[in-house]
N, C-alpha and C positions, 0 to 999 in steps of 0.2 A: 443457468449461471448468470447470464448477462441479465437476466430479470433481476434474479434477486440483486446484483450491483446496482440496479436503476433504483428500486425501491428503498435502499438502504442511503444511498444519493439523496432524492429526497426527502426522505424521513429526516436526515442530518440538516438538510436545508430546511425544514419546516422547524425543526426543534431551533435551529439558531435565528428565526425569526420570531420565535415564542419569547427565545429568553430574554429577561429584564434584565436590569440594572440594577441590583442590591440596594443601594444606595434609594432607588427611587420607592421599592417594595419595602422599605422602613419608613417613608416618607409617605406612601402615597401617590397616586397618581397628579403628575402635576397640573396645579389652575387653567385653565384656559380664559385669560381675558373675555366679557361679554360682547358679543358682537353691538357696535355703535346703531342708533336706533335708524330708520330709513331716513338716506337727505343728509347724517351728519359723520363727518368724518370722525376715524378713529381719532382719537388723541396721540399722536406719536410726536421722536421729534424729526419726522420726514414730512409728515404732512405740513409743519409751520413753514418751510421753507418752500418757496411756488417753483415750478417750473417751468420749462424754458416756453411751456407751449401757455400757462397762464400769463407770462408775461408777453407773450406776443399777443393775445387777447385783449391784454392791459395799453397798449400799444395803439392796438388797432382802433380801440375803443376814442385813444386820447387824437389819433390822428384824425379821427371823422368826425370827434366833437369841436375840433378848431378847424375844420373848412365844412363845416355843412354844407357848402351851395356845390359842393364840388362831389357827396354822395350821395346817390341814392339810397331807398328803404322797400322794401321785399325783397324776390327772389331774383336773380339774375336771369336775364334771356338764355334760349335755349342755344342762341348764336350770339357769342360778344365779339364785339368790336374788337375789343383788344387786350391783351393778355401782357401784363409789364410785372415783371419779377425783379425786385430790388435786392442788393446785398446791400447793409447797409453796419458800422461799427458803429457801438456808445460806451461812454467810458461811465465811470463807477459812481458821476455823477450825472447822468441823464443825457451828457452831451452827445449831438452828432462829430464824430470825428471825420467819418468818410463815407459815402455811398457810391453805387456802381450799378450798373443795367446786366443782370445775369441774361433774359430773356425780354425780348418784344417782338411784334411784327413789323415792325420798321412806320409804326403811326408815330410820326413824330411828336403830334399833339399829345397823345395819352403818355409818351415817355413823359413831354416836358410836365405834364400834369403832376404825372405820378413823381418825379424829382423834386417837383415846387411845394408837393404838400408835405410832403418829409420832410424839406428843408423847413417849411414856414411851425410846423409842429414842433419843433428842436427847441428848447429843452425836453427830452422826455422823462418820464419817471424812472426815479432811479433804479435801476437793477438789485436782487438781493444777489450780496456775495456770494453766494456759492456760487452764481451764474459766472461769475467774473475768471476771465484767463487773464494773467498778467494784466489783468485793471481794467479790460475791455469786454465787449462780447458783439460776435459777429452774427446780426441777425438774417434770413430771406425771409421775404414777406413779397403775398402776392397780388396787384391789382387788376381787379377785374371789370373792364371797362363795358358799359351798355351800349348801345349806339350811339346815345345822347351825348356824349363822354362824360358821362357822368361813372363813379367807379363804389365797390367794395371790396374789401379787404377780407383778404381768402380764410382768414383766423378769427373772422366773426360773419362772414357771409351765410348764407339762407343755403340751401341746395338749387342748383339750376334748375329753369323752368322744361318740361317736356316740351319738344316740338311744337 
C-alpha cells in the first residue's frame, strides 16, 4: 500500500513538472536571446549602469594617476609595510565631503600619505546615480603600502608577492 502511494506521489509530481502553459503550446516555445560574443557584454539596461566595485577601480585609477611618485607598479611584497583602510564620502558631483581612518598600524607616515593623496585627488569623478543615497556615497578603499612607502590601491592592485 504505502508503495503504490509513493509511486502515485511521484507520478503527480513528474506530470505537474511536464505540464505547460497553453498559452505558450499556441505560441511556441519562447526565444532565448543569443548568448553576447566572448569579451562583450550582454546589452541590458543593467549592464549600462557601473557598479560600485567599477567605480572604485575608476577611483583608484584617477587617485594614482595624480600622485605618481607616491605608487608603485607590480606586485606588492610578500610583507607590507602598512596596511591604511580609508572610509571616505563624495557627493553627486565628485566632491570629497569627509574621510576617516577605518584601519592602520599606527605608521603615521603611510596614514598621513594615504589622507594627503585622497585629499590632493578631490575632485573625483562623478558617481552614476544609481550609486547615489541621499546625494552621497560612502566609499572603503584600501592602501597598501611597500616598505618604501610607496602604496597601491587594493581595487586595482596586482596579487601579493610569495615569500
Amino acid at each position: 500500500m504505502k508503495t503504490r502511494i509513493t509511486m502515485m506521489l511521484v507520478a503527480a509530481t513528474l506530470a505537474a513538472c511536464a505540464s505547460r502553459d497553453p498559452r505558450q503550446a499556441a505560441t511556441g516555445p519562447a526565444e532565448v536571446p543569443p548568448l553576447a560574443p566572448a569579451g562583450e557584454a550582454a546589452a541590458s539596461p543593467r549592464a549600462a549602469v557601473p557598479g560600485i566595485d567599477d567605480y572604485k577601480r575608476e577611483l583608484a585609477r584617477h587617485i594614482a594617476r595624480l600622485n605618481p611618485h607616491h605608487v608603485f607598479a607590480g606586485r606588492p611584497q610578500a610583507l607590507l609595510r602598512s596596511v591604511v583602510v580609508l572610509r571616505y564620502t563624495v557627493d553627486a558631483r565628485g566632491r570629497l565631503l569627509r574621510s576617516e581612518v577605518l584601519r592602520s598600524n599606527h605608521d603615521r607616515e603611510t596614514v598621513t600619505i594615504a589622507l594627503a593623496t585622497l585629499r590632493n585627488s578631490a575632485p573625483f569623478p562623478q558617481p552614476a546615480p544609481a550609486l547615489l543615497r541621499h546625494g552621497r556615497l560612502d566609499i572603503s578603499e584600501t592602501w597598501l603600502f611597500n616598505k618604501d612607502g610607496r602604496f597601491q590601491l587594493r581595487s586595482v592592485a596586482e596579487a601579493q608577492m610569495d615569500r
